[in-house]
C-alpha positions as CSV (number, residue, x, y, z in Angstrom):
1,X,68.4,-45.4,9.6
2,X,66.1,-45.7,6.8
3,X,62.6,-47.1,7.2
4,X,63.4,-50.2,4.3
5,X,65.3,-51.6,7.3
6,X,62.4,-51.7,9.8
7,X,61.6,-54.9,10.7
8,X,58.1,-56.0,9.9
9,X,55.2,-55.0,13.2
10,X,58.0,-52.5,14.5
11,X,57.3,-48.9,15.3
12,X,59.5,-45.7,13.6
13,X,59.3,-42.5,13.5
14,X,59.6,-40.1,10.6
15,X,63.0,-37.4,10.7
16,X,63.3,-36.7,7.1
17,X,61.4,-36.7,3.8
18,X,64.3,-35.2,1.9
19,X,65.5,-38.1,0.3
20,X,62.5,-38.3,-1.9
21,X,61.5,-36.2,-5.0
22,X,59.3,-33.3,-4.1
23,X,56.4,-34.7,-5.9
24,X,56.4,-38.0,-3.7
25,X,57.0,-35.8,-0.3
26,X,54.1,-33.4,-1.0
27,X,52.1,-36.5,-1.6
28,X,53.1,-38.3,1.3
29,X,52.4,-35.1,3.7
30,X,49.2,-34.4,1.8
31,X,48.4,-38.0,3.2
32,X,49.8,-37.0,6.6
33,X,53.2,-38.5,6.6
34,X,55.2,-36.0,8.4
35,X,58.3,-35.3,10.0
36,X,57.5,-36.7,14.1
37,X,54.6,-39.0,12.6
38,X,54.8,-42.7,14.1
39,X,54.9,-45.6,11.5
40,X,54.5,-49.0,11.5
41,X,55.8,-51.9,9.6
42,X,52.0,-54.1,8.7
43,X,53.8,-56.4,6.3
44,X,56.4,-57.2,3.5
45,X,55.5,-58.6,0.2
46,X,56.6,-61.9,-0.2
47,X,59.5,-60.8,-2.6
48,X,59.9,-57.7,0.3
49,X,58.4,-55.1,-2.2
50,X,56.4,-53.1,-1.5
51,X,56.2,-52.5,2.1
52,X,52.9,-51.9,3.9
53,X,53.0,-49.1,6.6
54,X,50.1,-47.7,8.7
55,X,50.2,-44.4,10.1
56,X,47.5,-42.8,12.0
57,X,44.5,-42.5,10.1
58,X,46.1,-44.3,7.3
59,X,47.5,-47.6,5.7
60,X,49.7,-47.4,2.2
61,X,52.7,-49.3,0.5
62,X,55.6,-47.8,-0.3
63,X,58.0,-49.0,-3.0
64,X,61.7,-50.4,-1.2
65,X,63.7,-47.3,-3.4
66,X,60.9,-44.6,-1.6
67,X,61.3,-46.7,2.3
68,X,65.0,-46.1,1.6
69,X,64.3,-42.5,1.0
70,X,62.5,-41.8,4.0
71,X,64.7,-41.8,7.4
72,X,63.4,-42.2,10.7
73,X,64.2,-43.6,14.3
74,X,63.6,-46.7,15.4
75,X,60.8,-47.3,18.4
């Protein structure tokens, strides 16, 4: 499953980057978004993109092509 269809204040957690270009995964682990790393859905936009995840230490949005990107496990 991909983390675009997490629904909003539900937890994931991270099992693959891959789907992203390198530059955006190197980012995103520079910023401690990992493989094993809990997520949480704060809020959609009101047109659903982007898509506001916190992570420990950290809130960001992610654009709905780089949520679909990244897969993870539902909580």
């Amino acid at each position: 499953m991909s983390l675009d269809e997490i629904a909003t204040g539900q937890k994931a957690q991270i099992l693959s980057l891959k789907g992203l270009p390198r530059a955006m995964r190197k980012k995103l682990m520079s910023l401690g978004i990992l493989p094993n790393t809990t997520l949480t859905i704060i809020r959609r936009a009101p047109l659903g993109d982007p898509i506001q995840v916190s992570a420990p230490g950290i809130n960001l949005a992610l654009s709905n092509g780089q949520a679909k990107a990244i897969e993870v496990d539902s909580l």
